[in-house]
TORGU-736628 format. One record per residue (C-alpha): x, y, z; residue in three letters; residue number from 0. Coordinates in nm, 2 decimals, padded with zeros to 4 digits. Layout:
! TORGU-736628
<x = X; y = Y; z = Z; titi = ALA; marke = NUM>
...
END
This chain:
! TORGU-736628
<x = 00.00; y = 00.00; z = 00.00; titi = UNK; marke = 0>
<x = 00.15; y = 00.34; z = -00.11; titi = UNK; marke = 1>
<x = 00.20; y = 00.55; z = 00.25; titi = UNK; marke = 2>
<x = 00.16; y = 00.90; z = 00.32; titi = UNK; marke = 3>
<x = 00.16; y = 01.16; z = 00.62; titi = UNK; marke = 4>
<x = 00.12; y = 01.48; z = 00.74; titi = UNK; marke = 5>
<x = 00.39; y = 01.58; z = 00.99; titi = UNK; marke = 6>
<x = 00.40; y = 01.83; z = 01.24; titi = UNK; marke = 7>
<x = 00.38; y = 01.89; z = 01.66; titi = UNK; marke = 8>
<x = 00.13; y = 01.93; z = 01.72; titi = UNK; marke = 9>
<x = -00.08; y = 01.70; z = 01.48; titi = UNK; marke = 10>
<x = -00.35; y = 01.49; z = 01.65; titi = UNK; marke = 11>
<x = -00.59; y = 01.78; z = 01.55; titi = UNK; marke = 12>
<x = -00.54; y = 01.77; z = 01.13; titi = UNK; marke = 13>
<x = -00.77; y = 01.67; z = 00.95; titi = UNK; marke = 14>
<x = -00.57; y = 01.59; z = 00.64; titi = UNK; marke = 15>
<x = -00.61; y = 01.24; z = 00.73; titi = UNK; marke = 16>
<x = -00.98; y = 01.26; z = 00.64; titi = UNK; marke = 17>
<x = -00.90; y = 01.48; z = 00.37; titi = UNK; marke = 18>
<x = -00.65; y = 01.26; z = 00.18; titi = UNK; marke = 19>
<x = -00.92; y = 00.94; z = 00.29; titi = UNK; marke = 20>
<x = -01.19; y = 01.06; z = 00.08; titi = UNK; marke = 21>
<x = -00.96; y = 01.19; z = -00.19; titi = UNK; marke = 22>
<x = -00.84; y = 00.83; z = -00.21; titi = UNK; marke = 23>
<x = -01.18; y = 00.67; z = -00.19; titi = UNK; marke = 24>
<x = -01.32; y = 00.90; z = -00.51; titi = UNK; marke = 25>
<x = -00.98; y = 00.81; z = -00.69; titi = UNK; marke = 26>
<x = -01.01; y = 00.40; z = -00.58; titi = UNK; marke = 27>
<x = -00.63; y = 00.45; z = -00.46; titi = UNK; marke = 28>
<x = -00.52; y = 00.19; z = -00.20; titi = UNK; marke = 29>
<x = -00.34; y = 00.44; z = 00.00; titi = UNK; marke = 30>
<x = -00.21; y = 00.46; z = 00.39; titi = UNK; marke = 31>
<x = -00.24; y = 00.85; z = 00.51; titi = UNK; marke = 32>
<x = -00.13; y = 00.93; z = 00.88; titi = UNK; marke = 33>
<x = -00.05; y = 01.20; z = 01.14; titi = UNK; marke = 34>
<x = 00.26; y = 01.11; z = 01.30; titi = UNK; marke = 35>
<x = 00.39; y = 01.39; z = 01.55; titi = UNK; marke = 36>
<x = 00.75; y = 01.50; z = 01.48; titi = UNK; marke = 37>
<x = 00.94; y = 01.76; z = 01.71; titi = UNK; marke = 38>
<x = 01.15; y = 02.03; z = 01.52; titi = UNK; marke = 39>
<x = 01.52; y = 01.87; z = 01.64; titi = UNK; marke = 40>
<x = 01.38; y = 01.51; z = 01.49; titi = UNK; marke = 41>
<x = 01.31; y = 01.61; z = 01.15; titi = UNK; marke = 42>
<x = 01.57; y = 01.56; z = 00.97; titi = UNK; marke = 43>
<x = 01.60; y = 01.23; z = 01.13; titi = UNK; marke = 44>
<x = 01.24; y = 01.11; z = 01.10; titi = UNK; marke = 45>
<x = 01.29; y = 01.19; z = 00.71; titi = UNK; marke = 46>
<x = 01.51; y = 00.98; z = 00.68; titi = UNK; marke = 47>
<x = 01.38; y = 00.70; z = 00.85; titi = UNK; marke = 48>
<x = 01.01; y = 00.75; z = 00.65; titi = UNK; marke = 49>
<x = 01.21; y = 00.79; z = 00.29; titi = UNK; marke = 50>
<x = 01.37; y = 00.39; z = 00.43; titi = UNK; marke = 51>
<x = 01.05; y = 00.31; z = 00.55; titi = UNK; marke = 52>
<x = 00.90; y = 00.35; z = 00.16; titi = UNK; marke = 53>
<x = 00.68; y = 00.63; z = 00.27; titi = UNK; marke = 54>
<x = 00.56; y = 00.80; z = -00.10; titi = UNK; marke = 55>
<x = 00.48; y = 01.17; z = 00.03; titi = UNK; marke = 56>
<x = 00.41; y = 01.41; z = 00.28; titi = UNK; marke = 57>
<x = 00.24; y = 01.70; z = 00.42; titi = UNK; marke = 58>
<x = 00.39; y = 01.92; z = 00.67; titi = UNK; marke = 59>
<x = 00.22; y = 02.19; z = 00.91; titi = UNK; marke = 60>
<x = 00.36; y = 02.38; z = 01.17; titi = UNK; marke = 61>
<x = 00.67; y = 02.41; z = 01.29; titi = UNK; marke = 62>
<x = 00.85; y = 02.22; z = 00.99; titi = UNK; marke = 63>
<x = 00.74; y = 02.44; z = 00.67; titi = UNK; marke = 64>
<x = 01.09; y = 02.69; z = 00.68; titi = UNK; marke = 65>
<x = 01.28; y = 02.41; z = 00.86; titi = UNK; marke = 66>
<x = 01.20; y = 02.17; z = 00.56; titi = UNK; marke = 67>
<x = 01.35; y = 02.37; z = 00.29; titi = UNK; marke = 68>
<x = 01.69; y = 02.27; z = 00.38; titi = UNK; marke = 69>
<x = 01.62; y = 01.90; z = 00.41; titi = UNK; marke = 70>
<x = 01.51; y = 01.87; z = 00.05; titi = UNK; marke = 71>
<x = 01.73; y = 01.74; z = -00.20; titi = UNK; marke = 72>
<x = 01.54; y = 01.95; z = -00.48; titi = UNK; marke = 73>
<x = 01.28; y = 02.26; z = -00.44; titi = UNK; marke = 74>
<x = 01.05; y = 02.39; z = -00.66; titi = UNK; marke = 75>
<x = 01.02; y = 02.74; z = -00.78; titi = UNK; marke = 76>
<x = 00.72; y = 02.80; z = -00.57; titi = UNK; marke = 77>
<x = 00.89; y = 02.65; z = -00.25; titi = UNK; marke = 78>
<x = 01.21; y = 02.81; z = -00.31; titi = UNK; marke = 79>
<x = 01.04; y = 03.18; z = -00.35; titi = UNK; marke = 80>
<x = 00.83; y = 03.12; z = -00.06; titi = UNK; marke = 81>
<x = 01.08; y = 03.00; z = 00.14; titi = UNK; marke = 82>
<x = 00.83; y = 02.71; z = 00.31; titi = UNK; marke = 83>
<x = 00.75; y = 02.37; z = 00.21; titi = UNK; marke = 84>
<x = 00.42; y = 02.22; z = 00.31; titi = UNK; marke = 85>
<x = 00.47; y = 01.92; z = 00.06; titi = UNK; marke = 86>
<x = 00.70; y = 01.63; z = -00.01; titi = UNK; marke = 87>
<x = 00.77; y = 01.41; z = -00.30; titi = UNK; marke = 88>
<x = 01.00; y = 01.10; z = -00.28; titi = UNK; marke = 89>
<x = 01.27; y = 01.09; z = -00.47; titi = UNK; marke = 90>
<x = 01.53; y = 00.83; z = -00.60; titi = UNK; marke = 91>
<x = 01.79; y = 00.97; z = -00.27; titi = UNK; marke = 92>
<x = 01.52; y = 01.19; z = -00.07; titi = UNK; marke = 93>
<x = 01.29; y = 01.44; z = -00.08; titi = UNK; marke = 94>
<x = 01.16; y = 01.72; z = -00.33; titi = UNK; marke = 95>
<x = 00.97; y = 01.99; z = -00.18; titi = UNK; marke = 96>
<x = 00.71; y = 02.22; z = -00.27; titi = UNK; marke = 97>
<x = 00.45; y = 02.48; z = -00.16; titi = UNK; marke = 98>
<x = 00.06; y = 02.45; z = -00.25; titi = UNK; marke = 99>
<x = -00.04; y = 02.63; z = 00.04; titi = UNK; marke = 100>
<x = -00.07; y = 02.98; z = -00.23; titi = UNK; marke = 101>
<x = -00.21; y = 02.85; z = -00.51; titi = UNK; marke = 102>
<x = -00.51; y = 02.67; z = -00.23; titi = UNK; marke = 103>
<x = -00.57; y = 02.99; z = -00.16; titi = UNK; marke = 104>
<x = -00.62; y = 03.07; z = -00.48; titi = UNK; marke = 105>
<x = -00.85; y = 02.87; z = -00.61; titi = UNK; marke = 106>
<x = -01.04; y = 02.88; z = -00.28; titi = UNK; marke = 107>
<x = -01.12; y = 03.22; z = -00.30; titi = UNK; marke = 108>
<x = -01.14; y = 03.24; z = -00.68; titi = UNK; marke = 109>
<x = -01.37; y = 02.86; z = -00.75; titi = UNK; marke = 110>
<x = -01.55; y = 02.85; z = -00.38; titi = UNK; marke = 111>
<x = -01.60; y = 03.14; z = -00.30; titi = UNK; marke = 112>
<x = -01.67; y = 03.38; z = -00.60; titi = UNK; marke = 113>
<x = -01.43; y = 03.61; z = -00.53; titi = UNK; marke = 114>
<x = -01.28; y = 03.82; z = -00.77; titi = UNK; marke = 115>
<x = -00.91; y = 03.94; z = -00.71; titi = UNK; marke = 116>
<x = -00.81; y = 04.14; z = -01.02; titi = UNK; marke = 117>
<x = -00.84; y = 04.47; z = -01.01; titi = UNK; marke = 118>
<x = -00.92; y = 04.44; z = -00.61; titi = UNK; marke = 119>
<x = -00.72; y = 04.62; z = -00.29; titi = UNK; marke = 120>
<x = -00.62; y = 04.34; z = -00.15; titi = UNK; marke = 121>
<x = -00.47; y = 04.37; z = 00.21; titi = UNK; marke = 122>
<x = -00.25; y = 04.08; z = 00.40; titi = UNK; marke = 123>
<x = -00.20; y = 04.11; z = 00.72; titi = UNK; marke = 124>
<x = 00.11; y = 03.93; z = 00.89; titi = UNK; marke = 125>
<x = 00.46; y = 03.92; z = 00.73; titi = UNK; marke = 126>
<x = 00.57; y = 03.56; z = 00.84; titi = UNK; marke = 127>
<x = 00.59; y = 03.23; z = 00.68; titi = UNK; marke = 128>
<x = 00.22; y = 03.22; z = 00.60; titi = UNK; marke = 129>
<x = 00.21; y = 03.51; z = 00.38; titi = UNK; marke = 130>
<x = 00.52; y = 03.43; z = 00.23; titi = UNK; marke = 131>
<x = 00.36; y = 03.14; z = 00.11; titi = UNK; marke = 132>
<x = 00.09; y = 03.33; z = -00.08; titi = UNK; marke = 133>
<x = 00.20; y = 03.64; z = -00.23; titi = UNK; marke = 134>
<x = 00.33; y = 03.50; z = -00.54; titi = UNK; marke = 135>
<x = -00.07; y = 03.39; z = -00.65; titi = UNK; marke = 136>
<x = -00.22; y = 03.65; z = -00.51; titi = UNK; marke = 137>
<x = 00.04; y = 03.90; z = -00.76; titi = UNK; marke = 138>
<x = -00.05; y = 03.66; z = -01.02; titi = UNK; marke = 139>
<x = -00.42; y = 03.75; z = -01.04; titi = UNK; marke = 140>
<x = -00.33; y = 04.14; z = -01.10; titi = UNK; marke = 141>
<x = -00.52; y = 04.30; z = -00.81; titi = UNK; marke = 142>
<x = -00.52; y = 04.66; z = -00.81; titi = UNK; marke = 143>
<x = -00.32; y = 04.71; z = -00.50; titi = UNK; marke = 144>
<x = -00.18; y = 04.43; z = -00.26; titi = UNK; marke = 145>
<x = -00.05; y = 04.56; z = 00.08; titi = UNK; marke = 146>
<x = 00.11; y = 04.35; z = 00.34; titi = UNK; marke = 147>
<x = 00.11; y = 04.45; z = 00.70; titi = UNK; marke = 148>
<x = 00.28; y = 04.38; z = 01.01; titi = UNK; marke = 149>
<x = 00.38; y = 04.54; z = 01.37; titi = UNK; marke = 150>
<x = 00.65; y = 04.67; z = 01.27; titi = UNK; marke = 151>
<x = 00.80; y = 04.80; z = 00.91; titi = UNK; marke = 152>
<x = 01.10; y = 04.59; z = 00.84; titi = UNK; marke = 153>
<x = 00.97; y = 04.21; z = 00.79; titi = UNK; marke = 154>
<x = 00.69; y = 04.34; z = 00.54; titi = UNK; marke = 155>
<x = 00.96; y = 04.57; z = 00.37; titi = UNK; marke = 156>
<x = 01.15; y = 04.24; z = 00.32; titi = UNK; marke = 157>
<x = 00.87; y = 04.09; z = 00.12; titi = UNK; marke = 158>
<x = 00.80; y = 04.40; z = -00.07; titi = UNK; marke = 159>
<x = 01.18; y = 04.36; z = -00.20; titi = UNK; marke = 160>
<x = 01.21; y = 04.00; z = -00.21; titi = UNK; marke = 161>
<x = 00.88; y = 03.99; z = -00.42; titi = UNK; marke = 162>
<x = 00.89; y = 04.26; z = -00.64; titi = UNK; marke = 163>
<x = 01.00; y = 04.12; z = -00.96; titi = UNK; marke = 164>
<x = 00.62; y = 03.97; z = -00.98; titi = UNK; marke = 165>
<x = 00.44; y = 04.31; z = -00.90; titi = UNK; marke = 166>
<x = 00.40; y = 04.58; z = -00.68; titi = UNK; marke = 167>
<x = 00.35; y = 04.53; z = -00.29; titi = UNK; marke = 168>
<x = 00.30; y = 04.80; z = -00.05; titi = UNK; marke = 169>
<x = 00.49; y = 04.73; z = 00.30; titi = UNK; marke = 170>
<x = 00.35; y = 04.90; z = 00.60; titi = UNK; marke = 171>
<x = 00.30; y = 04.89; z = 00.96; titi = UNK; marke = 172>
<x = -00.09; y = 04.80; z = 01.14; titi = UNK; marke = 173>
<x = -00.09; y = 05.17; z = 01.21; titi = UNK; marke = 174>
<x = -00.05; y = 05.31; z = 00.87; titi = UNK; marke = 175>
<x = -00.31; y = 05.15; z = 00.73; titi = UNK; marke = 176>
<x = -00.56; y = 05.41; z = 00.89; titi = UNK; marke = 177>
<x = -00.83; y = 05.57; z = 00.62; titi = UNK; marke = 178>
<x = -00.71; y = 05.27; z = 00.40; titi = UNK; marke = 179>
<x = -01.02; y = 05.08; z = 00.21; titi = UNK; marke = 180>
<x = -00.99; y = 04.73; z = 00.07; titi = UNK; marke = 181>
<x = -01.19; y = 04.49; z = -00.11; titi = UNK; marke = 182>
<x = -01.04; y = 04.18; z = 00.04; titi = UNK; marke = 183>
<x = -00.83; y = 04.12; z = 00.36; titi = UNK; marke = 184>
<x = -00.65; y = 03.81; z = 00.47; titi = UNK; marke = 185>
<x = -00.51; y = 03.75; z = 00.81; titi = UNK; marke = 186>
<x = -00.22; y = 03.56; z = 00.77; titi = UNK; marke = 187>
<x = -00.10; y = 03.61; z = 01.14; titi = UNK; marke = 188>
<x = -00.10; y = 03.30; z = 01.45; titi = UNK; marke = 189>
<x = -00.25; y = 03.53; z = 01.68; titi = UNK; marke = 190>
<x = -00.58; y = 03.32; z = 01.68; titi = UNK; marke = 191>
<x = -00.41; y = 03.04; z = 01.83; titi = UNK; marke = 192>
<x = -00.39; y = 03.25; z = 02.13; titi = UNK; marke = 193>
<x = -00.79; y = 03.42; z = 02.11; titi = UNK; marke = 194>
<x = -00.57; y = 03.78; z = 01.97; titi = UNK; marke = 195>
<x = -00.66; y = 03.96; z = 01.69; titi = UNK; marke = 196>
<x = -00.39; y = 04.22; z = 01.51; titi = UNK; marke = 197>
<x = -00.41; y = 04.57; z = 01.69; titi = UNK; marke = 198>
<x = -00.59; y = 04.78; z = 01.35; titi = UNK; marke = 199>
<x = -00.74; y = 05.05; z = 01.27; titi = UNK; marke = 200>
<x = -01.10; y = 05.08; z = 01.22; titi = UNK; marke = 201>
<x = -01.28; y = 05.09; z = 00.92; titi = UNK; marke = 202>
<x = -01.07; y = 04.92; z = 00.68; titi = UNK; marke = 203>
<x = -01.29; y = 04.70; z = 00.47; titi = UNK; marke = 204>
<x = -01.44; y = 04.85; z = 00.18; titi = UNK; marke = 205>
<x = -01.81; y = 04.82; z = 00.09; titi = UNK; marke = 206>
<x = -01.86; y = 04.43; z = 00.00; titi = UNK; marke = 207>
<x = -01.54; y = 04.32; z = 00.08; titi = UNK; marke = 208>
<x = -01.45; y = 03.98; z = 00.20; titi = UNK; marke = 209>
<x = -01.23; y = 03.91; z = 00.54; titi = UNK; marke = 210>
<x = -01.08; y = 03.56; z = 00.51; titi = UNK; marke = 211>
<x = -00.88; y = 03.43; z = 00.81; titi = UNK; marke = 212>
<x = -00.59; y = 03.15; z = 00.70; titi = UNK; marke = 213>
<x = -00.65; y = 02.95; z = 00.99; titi = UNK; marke = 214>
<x = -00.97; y = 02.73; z = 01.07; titi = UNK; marke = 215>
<x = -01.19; y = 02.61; z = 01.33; titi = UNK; marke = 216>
<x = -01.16; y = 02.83; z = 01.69; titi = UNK; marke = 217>
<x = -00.83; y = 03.01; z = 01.55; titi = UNK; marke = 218>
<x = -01.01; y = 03.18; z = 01.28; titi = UNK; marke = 219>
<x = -01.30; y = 03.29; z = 01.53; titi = UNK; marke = 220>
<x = -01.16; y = 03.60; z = 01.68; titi = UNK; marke = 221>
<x = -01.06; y = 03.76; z = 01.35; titi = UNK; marke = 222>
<x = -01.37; y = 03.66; z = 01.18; titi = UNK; marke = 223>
<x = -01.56; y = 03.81; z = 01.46; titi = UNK; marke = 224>
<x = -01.36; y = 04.10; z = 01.48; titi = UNK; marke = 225>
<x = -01.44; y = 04.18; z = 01.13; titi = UNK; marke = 226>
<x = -01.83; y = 04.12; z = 01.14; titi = UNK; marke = 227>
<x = -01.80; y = 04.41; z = 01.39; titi = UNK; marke = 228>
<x = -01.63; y = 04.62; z = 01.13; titi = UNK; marke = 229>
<x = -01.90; y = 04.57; z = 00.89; titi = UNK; marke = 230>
<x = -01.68; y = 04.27; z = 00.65; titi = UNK; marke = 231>
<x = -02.05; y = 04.15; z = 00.37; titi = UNK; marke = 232>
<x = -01.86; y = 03.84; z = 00.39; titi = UNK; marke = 233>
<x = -01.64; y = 03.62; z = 00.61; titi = UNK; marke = 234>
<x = -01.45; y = 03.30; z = 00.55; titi = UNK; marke = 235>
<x = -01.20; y = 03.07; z = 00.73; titi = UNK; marke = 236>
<x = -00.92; y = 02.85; z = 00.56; titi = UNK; marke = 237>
<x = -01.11; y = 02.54; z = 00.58; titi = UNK; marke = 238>
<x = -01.16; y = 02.61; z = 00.21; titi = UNK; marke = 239>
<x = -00.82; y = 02.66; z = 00.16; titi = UNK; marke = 240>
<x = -00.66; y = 02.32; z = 00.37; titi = UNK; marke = 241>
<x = -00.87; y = 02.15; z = 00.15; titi = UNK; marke = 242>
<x = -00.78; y = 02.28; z = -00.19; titi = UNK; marke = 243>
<x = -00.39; y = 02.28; z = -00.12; titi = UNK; marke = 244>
<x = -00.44; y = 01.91; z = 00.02; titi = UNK; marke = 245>
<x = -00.56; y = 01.88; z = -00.36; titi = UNK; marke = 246>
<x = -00.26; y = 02.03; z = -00.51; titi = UNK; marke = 247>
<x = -00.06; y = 01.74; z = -00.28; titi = UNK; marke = 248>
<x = -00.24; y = 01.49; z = -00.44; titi = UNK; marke = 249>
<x = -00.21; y = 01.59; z = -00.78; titi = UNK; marke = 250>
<x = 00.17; y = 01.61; z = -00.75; titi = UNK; marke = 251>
<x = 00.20; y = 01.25; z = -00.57; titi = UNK; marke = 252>
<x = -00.08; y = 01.09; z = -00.78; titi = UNK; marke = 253>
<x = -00.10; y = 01.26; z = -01.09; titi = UNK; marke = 254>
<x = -00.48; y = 01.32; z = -01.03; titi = UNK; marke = 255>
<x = -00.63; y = 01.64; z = -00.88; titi = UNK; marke = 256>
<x = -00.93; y = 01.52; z = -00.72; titi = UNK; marke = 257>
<x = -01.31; y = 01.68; z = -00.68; titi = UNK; marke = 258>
<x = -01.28; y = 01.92; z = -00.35; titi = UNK; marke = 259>
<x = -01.63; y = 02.00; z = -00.38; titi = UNK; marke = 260>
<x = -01.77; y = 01.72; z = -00.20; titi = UNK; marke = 261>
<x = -01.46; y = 01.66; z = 00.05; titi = UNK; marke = 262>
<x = -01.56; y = 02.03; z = 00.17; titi = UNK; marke = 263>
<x = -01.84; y = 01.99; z = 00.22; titi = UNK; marke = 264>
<x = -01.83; y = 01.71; z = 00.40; titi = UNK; marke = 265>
<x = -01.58; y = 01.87; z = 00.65; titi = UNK; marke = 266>
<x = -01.82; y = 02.12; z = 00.67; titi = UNK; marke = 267>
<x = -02.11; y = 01.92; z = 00.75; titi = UNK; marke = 268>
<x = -01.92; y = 01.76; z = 01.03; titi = UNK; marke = 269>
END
């Protein structure tokens, strides 16, 4: 049986299991897909005990994503600009990585959801990992404006720089966004893990625009509620989004992209 896993610590909670189960039962695929918890200083290690082990593939979540990128014997362009992995392919000696969790996004917002991104002001807030990971599709769409902001200037300066050969970004701190108006924001920040929400000015979404928090479940709560207070039409979390880059995964293991549809909604339903 072809194996598979999602690592991370911690990982009892993912529900890529499920996900990659009813991928595998729309595709007929006899394949094996676990969470197996990994601390950060056994990594390196557990890879290569799984790649011995025959494993085929892998997911990873938090903490491995920048960690991984030095492990892999190959990256791919969308990894390597991101500076994250969230996927691994086998290879002949080890591991290829890449990065699905942007273009999930993507087609979340774009084939779920309705959402139009060209021509939009698109605003990301956090400068970390997560919205590393995404700035490349999001430029790719051609929205009108894309800011990303953070506490303080420097980090989203870096991304401004380090992406700019694929379009404009705007770097700026939480503070300067006052008076801004924009069409869609997405909080690409942890502090829902710990019930936070960024420190913001009011009054920043424009008329019909669409808040979308990265996260899922209780971690995407406080933003989401934060921005039903602000007057967001719309709200969405990343359920959407885990799904669709799960997807992505699959297609680069199997060769297949499978239907998301009914896989979301059936997370959704349960």
């Amino acid at each position: 049986m072809d194996c598979y896993a999602v690592l991370g610590q911690p990982v009892a909670h993912s529900r890529s299991p499920r996900i990659h189960g009813l991928f595998a039962a729309q595709s007929g695929a006899a394949l094996s897909y676990k969470a197996i918890e990994v601390a950060p200083e056994q990594l390196a290690h557990k890879l290569l005990e799984l790649h011995a082990a025959g494993y085929l593939g892998f997911n990873l979540t938090l903490p491995h994503k920048a960690a991984a990128v030095v492990l892999c014997e190959e990256l791919g362009e969308r990894a390597e600009r991101a500076g994250a992995v969230n996927t691994l392919i086998r290879t002949a000696a080890g591991w290829r990585g890449d990065n699905t969790d942007g273009i999930g996004l993507v087609r979340d917002l774009l084939h779920n959801l309705g959402v139009t991104i060209a021509g939009k002001r698109v605003l990301v807030l956090g400068a970390g990992g997560a919205a590393r990971g995404i700035l490349e599709p999001l430029l790719a769409q051609q929205p009108a404006e894309l800011v990303i902001s953070g506490r303080n200037p420097w980090k989203p300066e870096e991304l401004a720089a380090a992406f700019k050969t694929l379009g404009l970004v705007r770097p700026c701190t939480h503070y300067a966004l006052k008076g801004d108006r924009y069409d869609l924001i997405l909080n690409a920040t942890s502090a829902g893990h710990g019930g936070e929400v960024p420190r913001l000015p009011e009054e920043l979404f424009a008329p019909g625009a669409l808040a979308y928090d990265l996260n899922y479940g209780p971690a995407a709560e406080p933003f989401l509620r934060w921005a039903r207070g602000q007057g967001a039409a719309r709200c969405a979390d990343g359920m959407g989004m885990l799904v669709e880059q799960a997807a992505e995964s699959f297609l680069l293991w199997r060769g297949q992209r499978p239907d998301t549809a009914p896989v979301l909604a059936a997370l959704r339903s349960s």
